[in-house]
Backbone as a chain_set.jsonl record, in Angstrom:
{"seq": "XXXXXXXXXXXXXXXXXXXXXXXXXXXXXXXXXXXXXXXXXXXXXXXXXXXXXXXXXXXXXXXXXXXX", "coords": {"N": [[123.06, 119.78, 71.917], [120.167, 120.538, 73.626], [116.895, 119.055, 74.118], [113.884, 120.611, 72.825], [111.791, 121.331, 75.157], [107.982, 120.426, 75.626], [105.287, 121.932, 75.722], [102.942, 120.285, 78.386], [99.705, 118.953, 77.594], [96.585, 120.027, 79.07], [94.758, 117.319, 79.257], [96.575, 115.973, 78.493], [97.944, 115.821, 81.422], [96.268, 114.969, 82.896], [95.62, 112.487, 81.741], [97.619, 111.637, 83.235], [97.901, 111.571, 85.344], [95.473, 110.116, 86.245], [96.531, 107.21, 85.153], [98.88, 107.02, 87.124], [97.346, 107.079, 89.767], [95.964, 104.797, 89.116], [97.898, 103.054, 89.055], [98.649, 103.041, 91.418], [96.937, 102.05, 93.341], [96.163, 99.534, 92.572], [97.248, 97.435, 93.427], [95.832, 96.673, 96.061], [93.376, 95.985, 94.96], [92.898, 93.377, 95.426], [92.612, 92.571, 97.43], [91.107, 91.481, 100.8], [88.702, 92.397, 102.958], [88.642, 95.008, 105.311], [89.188, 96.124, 109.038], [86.856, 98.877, 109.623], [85.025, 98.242, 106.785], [83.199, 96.367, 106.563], [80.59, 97.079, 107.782], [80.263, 99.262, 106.547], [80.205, 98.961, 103.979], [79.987, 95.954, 103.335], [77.933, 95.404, 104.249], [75.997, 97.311, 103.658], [73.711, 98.372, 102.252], [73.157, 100.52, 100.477], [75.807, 101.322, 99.123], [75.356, 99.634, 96.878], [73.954, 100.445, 94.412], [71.202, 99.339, 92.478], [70.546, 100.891, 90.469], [71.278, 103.287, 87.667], [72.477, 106.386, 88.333], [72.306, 109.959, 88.716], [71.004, 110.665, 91.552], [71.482, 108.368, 92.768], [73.996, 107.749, 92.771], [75.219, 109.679, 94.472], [73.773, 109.169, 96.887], [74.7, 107.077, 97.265], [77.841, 107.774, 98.467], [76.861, 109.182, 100.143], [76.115, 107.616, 102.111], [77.054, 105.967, 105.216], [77.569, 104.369, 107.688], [77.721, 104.549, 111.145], [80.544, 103.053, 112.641], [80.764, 99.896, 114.074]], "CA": [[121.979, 120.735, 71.924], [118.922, 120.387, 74.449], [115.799, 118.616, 73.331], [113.049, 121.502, 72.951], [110.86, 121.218, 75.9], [107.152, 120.36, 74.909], [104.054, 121.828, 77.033], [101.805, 119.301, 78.366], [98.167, 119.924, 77.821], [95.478, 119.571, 80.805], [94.716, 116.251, 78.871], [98.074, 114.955, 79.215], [98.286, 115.66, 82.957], [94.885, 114.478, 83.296], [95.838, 111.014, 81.824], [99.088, 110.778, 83.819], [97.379, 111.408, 87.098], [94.92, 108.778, 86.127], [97.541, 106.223, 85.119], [99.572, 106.927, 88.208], [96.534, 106.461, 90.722], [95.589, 103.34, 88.737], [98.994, 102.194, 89.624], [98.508, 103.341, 92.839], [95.33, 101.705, 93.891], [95.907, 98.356, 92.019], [97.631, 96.377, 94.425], [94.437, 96.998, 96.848], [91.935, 95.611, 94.538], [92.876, 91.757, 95.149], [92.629, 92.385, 98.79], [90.069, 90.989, 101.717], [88.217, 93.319, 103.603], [89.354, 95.43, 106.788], [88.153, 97.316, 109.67], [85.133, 98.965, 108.932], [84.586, 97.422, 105.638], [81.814, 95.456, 106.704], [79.112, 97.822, 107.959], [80.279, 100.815, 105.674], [80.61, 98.649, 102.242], [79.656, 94.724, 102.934], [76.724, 95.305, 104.636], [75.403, 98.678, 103.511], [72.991, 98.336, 100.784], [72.777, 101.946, 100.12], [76.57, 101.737, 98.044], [75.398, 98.721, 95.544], [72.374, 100.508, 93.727], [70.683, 98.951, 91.429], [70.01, 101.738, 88.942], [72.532, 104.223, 87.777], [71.45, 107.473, 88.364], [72.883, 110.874, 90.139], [70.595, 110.349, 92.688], [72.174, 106.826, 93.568], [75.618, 107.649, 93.126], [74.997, 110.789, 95.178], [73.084, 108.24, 98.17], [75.909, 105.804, 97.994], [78.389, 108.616, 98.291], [76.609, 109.83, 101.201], [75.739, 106.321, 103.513], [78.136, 105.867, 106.099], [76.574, 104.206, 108.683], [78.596, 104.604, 112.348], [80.916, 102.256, 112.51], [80.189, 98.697, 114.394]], "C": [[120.789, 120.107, 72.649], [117.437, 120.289, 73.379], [115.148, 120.023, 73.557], [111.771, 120.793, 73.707], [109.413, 121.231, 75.16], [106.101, 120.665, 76.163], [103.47, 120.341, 76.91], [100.216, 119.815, 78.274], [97.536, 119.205, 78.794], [95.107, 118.06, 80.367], [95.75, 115.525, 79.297], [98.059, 114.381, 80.9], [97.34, 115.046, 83.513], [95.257, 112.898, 82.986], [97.006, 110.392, 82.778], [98.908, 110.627, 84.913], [96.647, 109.995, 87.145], [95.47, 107.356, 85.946], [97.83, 105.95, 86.368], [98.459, 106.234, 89.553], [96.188, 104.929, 90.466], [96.833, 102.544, 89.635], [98.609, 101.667, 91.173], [98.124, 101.944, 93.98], [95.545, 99.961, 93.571], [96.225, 97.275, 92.791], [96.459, 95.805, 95.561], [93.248, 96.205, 96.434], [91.636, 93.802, 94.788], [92.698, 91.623, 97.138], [91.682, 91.973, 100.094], [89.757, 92.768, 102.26], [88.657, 93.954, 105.446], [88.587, 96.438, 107.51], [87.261, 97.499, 109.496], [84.675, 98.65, 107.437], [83.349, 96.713, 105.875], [80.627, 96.266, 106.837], [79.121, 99.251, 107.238], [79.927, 100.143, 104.564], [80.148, 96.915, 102.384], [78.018, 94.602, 103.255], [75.789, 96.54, 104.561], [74.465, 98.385, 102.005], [72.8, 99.503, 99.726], [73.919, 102.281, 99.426], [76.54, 100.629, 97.599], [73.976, 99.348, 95.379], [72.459, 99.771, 92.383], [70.387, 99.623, 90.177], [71.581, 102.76, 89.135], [71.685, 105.314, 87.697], [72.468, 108.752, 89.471], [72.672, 110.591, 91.729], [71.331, 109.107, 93.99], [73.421, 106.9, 93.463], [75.888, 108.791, 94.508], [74.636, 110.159, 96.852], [74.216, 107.501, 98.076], [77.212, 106.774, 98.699], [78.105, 108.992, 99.471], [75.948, 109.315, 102.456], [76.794, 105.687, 103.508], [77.367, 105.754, 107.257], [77.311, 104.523, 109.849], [79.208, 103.056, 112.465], [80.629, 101.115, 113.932], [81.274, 98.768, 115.661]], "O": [[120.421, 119.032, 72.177], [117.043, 120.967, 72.43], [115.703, 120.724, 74.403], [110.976, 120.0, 73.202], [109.371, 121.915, 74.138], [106.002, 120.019, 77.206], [103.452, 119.541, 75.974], [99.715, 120.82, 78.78], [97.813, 118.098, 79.255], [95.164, 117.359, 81.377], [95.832, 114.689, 80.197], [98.119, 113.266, 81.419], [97.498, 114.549, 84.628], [95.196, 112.096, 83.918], [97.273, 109.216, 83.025], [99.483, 109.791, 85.611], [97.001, 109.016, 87.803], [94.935, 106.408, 86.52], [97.349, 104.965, 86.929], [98.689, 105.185, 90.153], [96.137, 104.05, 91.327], [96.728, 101.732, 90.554], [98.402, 100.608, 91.767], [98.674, 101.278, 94.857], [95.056, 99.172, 94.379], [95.533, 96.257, 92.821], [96.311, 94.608, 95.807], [92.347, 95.817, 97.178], [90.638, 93.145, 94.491], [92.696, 90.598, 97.819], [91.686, 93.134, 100.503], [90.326, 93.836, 102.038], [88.882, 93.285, 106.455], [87.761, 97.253, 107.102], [86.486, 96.598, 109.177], [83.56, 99.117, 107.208], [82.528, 96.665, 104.959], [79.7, 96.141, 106.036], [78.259, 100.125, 107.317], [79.125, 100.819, 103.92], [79.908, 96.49, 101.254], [77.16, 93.927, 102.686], [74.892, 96.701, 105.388], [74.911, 98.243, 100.866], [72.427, 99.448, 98.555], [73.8, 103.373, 98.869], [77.647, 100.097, 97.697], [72.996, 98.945, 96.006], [73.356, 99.641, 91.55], [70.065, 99.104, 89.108], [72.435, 102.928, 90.006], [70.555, 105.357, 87.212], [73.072, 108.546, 90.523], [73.444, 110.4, 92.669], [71.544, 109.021, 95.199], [74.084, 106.074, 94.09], [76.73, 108.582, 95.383], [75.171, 110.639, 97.851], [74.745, 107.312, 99.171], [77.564, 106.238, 99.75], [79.111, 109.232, 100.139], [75.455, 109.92, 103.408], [77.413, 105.091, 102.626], [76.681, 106.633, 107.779], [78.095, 105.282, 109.279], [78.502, 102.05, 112.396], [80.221, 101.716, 114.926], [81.316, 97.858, 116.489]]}, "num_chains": 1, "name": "protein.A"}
């Protein structure tokens, strides 16, 4: 006899996406810097603010200098 299927709720799918990207992404995080990395993200001051704030996630979010 077949297990009885169980919905998932938007929670569920919401953590499994999040899991999965974690996975994803993780290999990446031990990694040097490439390409434009430097003048978008090493040398941009405008995505390390100092305060937390909409405003400053919103400004980092939205400086992208032309690349080098």
């Amino acid at each position: 006899m077949p297990l009885p299927l169980r919905r998932l709720s938007g929670a569920h799918l919401l953590v499994a996406a999040l899991a999965a990207t974690c996975l994803v992404y993780a290999p990446g995080l031990t990694g040097g810097w490439f390409f434009d990395d430097f003048p978008n993200i090493v040398r941009n001051p405008d995505v390390q603010p100092s305060r937390f704030g909409l405003s400053e996630f919103v400004g980092a979010a939205l400086s992208s200098p032309a690349s080098e």
